[in-house]
N, C-alpha and C positions, 0 to 999 in steps of 0.2 A: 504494500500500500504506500510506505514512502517512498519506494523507488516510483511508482505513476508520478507521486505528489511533482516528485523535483523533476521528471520530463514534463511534467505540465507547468512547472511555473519556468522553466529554460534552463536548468540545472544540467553541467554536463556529465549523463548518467554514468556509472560504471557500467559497462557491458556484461549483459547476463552469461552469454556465452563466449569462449575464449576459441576465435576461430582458429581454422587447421593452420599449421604453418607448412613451410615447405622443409623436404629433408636437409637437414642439417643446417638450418636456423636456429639458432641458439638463444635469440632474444627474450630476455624473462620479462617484459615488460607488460606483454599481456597475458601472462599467467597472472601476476601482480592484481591486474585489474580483476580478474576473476576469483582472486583470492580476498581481495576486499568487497566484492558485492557479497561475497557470504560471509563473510567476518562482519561487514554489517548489517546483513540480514540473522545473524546468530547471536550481534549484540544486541540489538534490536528487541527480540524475542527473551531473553536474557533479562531485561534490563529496564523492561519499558515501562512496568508497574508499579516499581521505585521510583521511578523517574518523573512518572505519572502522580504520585503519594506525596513525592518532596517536593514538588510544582504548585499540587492542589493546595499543601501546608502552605506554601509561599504567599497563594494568588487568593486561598481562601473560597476558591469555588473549583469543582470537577473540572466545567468545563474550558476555564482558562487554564486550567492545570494541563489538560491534554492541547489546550491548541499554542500553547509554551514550548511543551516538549517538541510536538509535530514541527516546528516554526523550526526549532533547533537544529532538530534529527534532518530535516530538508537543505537545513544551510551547509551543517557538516557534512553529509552525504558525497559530495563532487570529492571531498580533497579526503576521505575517512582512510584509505591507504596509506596516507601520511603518515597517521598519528599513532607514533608508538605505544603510548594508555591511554586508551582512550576514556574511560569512564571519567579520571578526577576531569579533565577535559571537558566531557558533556557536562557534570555537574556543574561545570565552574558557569559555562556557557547556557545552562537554564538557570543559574544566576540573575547571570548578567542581563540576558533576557529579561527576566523577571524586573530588574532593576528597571534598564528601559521601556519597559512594555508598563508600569509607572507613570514613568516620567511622560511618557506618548498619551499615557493615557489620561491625564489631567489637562490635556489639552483638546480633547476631542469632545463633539456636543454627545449630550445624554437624552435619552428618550425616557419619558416619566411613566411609567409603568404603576397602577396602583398599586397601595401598601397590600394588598391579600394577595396578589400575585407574587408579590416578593416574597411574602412572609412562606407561602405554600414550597417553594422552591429551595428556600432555606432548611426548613423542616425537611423538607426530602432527602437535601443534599447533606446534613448533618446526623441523620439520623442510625448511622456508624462512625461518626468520627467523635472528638474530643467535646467536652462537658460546652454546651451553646455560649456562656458567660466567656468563658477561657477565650474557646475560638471568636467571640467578636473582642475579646481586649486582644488578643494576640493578631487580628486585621487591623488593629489601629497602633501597631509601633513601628517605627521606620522602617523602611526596606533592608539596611542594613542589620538592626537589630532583629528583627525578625527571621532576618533569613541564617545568623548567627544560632538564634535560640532552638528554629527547628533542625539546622543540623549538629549540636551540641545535642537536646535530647529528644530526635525523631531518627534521625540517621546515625547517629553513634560517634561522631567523627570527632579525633581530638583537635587540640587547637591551633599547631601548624596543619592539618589536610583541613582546618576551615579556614585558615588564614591565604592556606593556596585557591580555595575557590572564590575568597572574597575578593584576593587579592590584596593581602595587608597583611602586619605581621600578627602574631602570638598575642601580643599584649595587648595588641588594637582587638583582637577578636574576644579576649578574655573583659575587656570593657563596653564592647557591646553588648556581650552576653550578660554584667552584670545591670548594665542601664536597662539592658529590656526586663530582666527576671524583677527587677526593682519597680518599675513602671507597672511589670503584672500585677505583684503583689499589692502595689498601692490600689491599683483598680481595681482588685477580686474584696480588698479589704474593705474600701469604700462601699456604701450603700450603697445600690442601684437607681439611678436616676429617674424621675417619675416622665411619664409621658405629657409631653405639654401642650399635645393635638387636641 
């Protein structure tokens, strides 16, 4: 399915099959390619429910979560032969995503949907995931700290592999993590706000 994605938006695909060559052609180039359409069709497979998990945790809803990672998975695609580890790689880069896809996103018009339609969609989409209080204080802490605290305790990751996806060192990621757990803690302890509709 991501291989369609990226010949559909011009993405230059790896080749599924690695055609015949002539005898005694030596060139490893296109076994290469054919080694990375299944090495990313194997991570793919591998990888993408995690990746799918720590997006949704990011973005706070399923389905920005899957179109994070897809957005990702399509751009790395062309060049995935490249990349010798790939995973901290993709994590870092549904980050960063995440980061911009923020920033893009505070900038584009909204469509006003009523409150029952949002409420029902809510309800559906949390109704396996973390305690409703938690996950709406943990949607409203910065992008950085948030995406510090879910891979500190959702992904397990310590704090140089969160510092390499942030992008930042150890201690920058050890102070995010404690301004967000602080910020939680103040708004789980605070009353809950009355409705003023």
């Amino acid at each position: 399915m991501i291989r369609e994605l990226c010949v559909e938006r011009g993405a230059d695909p790896v080749p599924d099959a690695v055609p015949a060559r002539p005898a005694g052609d030596d060139r490893a180039g296109d076994d290469r390619a054919g080694d990375a359409a299944a090495s990313f069709d194997a991570y793919v497979l591998a990888h993408r429910t995690a990746l799918v998990r720590y997006a949704t945790l990011l973005a706070g809803s399923p389905a920005v979560g899957e179109d994070l990672v897809q957005d990702v998975l399509v751009k790395l695609y062309p060049r995935w032969g490249r990349l010798a580890d790939p995973h901290p790689y993709v994590r870092r880069c549904v980050t960063n995503e995440f980061l911009s896809w923020r920033r893009r996103w505070s900038t584009r018009a909204v469509r006003v949907v009523p409150d029952a339609v949002l409420e029902q969609v809510a309800d559906a989409e949390r109704d396996e995931g973390p305690d409703p209080q938690l996950w709406a204080r943990l949607a409203r802490l910065p992008g950085q700290q948030r995406a510090a605290v879910v891979l500190r305790y959702w992904e397990g990751l310590a704090d140089a592999e969160i510092g390499a996806v942030l992008g930042c060192k150890p201690a920058t990621v050890r102070g995010h993590v404690s301004r967000g757990l602080a910020t939680l803690r103040a708004a789980l302890a605070a009353p809950a706000p009355e409705d003023d509709r």
